[in-house]
MARBA-586450 format. One line per field, with one value per residue (C-alpha): z, x, y; residue number from 1. Coordinates in nm, 3 decimals, decimal comma. Layout:
! residues N
pz <- (Z_...)
px <- (X_...)
py <- (Y_...)
nr <- (NUM_...)
END
This chain:
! residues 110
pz <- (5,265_5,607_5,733_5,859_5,965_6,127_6,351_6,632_6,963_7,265_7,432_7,759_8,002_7,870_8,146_8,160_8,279_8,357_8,324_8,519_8,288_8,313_7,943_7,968_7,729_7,716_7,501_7,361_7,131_6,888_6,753_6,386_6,178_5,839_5,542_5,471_5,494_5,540_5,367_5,666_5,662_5,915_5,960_6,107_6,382_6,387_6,710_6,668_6,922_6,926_7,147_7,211_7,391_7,631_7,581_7,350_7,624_7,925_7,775_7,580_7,963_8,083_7,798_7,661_7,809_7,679_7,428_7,274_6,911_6,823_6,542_6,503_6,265_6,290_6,157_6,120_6,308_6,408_6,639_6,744_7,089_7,307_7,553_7,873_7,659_7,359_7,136_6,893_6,877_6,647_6,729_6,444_6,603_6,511_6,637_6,733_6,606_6,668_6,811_6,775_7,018_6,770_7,019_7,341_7,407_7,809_7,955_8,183_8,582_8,577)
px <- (4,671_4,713_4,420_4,474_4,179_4,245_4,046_4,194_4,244_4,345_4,637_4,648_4,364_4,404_4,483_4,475_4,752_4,649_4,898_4,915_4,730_4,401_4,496_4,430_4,557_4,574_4,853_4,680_4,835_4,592_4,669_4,551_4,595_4,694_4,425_4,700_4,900_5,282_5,520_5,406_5,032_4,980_4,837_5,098_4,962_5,094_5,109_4,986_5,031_4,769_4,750_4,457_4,380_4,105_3,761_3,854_4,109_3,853_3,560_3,817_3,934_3,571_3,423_3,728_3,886_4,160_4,071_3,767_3,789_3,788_3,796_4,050_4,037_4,343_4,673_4,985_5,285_5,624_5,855_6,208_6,364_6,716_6,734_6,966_7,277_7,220_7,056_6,821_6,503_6,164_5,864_5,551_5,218_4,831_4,656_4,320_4,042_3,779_3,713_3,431_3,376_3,278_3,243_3,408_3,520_3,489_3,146_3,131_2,964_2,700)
py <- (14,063_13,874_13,680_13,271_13,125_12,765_12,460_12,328_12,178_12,354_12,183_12,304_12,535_12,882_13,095_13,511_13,732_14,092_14,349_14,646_14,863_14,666_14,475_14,100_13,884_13,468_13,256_12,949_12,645_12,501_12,152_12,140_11,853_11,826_11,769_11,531_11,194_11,201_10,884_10,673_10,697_10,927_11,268_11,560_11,834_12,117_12,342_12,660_12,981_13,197_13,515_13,652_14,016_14,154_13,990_13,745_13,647_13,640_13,449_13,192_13,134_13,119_12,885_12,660_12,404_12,130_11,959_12,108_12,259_12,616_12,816_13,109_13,399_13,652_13,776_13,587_13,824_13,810_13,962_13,902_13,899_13,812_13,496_13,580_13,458_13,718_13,509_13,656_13,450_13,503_13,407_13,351_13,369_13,446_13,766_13,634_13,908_13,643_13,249_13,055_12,805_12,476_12,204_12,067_11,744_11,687_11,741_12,080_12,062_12,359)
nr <- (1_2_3_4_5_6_7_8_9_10_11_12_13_14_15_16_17_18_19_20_21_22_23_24_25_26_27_28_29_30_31_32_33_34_35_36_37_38_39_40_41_42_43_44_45_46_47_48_49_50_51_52_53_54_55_56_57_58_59_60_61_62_63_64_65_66_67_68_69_70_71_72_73_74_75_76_77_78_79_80_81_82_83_84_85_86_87_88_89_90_91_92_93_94_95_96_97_98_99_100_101_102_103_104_105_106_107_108_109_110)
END
């Protein structure tokens, strides 16, 4: 079974690319902390990608902004690519299949 379910921050504006077939699709990180304290006596983020397809992708873009909190539901994936000097890179990343929009941190202009 692969379901992750996590709550986060977004770290930057998500923003949607269209591709030429009409698909749209957003790339967000999520900051989520640790339930947690490391040897120091602090509490580790980690930085989550999350990709997110079609209507997800528009309304997270329409709704979300830095900062405010989401919750993610999806699939935990990999894939593998080459950089320019051969290079075989992977990549680990969420699926969305559905975000709830928990709270926002920066007041919105109507």
């Amino acid at each position: 079974m692969n379901n992750i379910t996590l709550v986060g921050r977004l770290t930057q504006e998500p923003e949607v690319k269209e591709s030429t077939d009409g698909t749209v699709r957003t790339v967000i990180t999520v900051a989520v902390s640790r339930d947690y304290k490391n040897q120091d006596g602090t509490v580790d983020t980690d930085f989550i990608k999350c990709v997110l397809w079609n209507g997800i992708a528009s309304a997270t873009k329409d709704y979300c902004h830095k900062g405010d909190v989401v919750g993610i539901k999806g699939k935990l994936q990999t894939r593998s690519y080459e950089t320019e000097d051969n290079q075989k890179k992977h990549v680990m990343e969420v699926m969305v299949e559905k975000i709830t929009f928990i709270s926002s941190c920066t007041s919105k202009a109507e």
